[in-house]
N, C-alpha and C positions, 0 to 999 in steps of 0.2 A: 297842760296836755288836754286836747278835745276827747276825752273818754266817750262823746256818745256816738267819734266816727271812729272808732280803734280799737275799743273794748271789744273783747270776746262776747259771741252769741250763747248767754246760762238761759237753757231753755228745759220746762218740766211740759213735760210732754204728755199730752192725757187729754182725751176730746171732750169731757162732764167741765171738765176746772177751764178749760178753753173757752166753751162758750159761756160763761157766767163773767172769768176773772181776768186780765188784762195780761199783768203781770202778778209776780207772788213776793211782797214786802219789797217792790221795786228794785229788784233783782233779775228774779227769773222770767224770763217771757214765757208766755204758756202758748200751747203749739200741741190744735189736735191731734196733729201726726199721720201718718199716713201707715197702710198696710204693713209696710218694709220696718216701722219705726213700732211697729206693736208691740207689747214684751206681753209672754207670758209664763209662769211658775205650772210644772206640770206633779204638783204635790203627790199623787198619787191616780191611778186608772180612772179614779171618779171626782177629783178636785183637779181645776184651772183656773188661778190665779189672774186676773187681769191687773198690770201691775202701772204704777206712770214712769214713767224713765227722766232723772235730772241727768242731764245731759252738759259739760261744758264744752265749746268748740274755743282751741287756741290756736293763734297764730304758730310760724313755723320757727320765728323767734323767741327761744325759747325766756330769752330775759324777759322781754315783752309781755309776755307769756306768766309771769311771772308778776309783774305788775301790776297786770290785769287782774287776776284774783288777789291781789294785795288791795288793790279798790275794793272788788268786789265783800271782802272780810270786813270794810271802811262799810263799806254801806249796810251789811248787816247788824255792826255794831249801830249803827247807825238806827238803824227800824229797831232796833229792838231799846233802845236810850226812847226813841220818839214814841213805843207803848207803853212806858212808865209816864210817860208825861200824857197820852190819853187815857190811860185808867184816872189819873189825878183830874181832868178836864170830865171824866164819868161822874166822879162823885159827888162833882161842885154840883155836876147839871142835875145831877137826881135828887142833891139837897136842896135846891132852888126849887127843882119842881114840887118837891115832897111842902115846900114853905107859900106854895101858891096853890088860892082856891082853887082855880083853873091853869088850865096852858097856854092863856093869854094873856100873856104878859112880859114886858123888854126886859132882854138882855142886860149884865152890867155895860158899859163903855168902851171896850175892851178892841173896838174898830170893827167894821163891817166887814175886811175880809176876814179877818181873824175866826170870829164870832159866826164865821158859817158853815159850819157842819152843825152848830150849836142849832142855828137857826133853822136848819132843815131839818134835822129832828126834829125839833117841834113843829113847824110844820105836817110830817110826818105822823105823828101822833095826833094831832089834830083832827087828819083827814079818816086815821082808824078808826077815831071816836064817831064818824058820820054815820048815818044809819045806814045808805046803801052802801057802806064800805062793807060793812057788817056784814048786811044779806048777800051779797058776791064773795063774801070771804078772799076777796083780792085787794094788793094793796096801791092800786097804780099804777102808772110806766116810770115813772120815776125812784119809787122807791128802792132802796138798797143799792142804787145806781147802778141799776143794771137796766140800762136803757128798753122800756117798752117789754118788761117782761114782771111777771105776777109772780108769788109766792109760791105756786104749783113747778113754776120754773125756776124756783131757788132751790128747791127740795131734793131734788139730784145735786144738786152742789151740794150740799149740805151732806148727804149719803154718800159721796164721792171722795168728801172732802177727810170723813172720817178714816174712810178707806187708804187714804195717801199719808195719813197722821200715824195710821195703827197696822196697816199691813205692808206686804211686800215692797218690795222700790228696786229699781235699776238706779246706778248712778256711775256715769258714763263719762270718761276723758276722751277728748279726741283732739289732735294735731291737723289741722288741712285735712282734715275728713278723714284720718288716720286715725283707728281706735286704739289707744293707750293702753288703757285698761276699761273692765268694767265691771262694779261688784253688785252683787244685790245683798238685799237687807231685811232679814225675814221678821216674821212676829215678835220674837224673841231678841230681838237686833242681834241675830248671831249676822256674820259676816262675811263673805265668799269671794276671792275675788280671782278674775283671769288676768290674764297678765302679757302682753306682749312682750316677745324674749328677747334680748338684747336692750334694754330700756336701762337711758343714764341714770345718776341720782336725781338730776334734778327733772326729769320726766316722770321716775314714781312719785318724789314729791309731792308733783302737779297732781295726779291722781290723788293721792291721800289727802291734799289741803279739799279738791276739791269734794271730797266723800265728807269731808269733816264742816264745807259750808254747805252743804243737801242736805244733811242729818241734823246740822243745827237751825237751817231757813223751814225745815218738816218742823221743827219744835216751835218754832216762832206761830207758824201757823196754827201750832194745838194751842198753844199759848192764847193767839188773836181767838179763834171760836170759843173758848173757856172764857174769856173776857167776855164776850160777845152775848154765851146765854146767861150769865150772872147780871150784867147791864139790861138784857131783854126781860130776867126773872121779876128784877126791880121794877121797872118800866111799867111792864103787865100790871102789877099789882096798883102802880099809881092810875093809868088810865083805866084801868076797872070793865073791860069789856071781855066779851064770850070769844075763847079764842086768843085772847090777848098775846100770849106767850109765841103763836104761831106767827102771828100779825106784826108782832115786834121783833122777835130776831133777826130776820133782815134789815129793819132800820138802826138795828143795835152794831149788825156788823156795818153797816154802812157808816157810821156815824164813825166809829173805831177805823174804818181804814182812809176817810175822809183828814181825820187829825191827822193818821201818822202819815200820809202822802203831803198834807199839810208842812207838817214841819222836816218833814225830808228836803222838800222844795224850795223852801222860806229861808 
């Protein structure tokens, strides 16, 4: 079956995670969204929540419908098997690095495509180690692969990102642009949900499986940046510069989502 003309549209909708990230664990596509797509928590007279909404859109078949998020559970089992085997690809590289005078120096053998995320990290590291990287406190157009954008502009990701990990969420089923259901999910993962009336079994279902892969692709994600600044903590410490920690966590997440796009693909 061609899943990439027939799968449903799993979209997290949030205009910070938009312009940085592609997709989330090659799943969800991210999608600024527009005014009508805004969500937000009105906690009380003086608090407004800005919240992102996962969003699925299914076909009107409901089997279909049904298969589609059966892939879609495949692929997250999927990302999340591929970041046990890039924390294991972290640790060789920072024992390697930790065993070499410098950061020049080859790779084991392991094939040229393989071995590049490995390779652009060091690269990466290399070029923080430069002195006018230093005095700019920026890291490139390349790095973190976020094409032609610096560290100043990972920095709302990064603040955004914790926001979508630790607070509120919409999580949204819809049929042919029919809303299902839709629940939100507060600090406390307490649990809300509305409910279109008349809705078969295998329609709430659909709702529930999909609340149940938002709420586990959110943890993936706490997951991915926890990895992320533990490999940048390291990192920091081997390349030895002012700032380090700032300078390297974007090529730490880069590096982490480089493998597991890596072996999703492969």
């Amino acid at each position: 079956m061609n899943w990439s003309r027939q799968s449903p549209v799993f979209e997290l909708i949030d205009p910070t995670l938009a312009e940085t990230i592609p997709d989330v664990i090659g799943l969800w596509a991210t999608n600024p969204g527009t005014a009508d797509t805004a969500v937000t928590f009105t906690l009380n007279s003086q608090t407004v929540v800005n919240a992102p909404l996962w969003r699925a859109n299914f076909p009107s078949d409901l089997s279909k419908a049904t298969l589609h998020l059966t892939h879609s559970e495949e692929i997250l089992s999927q990302s999340q098997k591929a970041l046990v085997t890039a924390i294991e690809r972290v640790h060789r590289l920072i024992h390697t690095i930790a065993s070499e005078s410098d950061l020049a120096f080859d790779l084991p053998s392991v094939g040229e495509a393989q071995a590049q995320p490995e390779r652009e990290l060091l690269a990466n590291l290399q070029a923080i180690q430069k002195p006018d990287m230093l005095t700019s406190f920026k890291i490139g157009e390349e790095i973190a692969g976020f094409s032609h954008q610096t560290f100043e502009q990972f920095q709302p990701f990064i603040e955004r990102l914790l926001q979508v990990v630790a607070d509120y969420a919409w999580v949204e089923t819809q049929v042919e642009g029919r809303t299902l259901a839709r629940t939100s999910v507060g600090w406390l993962s307490d649990v809300n949900s509305i409910w279109q009336t008349g809705l078969s079994t295998t329609q709430v279902s659909l709702h529930q499986r999909t609340l149940s892969l938002a709420l586990a692709s959110r943890d993936a994600l706490l997951q991915i940046f926890r990895i992320a600044i533990q490999t940048a903590l390291k990192l920091s410490v081997l390349v030895s510069v002012p700032g380090g920690l700032i300078l390297v966590l974007p090529v730490a997440w880069q590096f982490i989502d480089r493998v597991m796009t890596q072996l999703r693909e492969g």
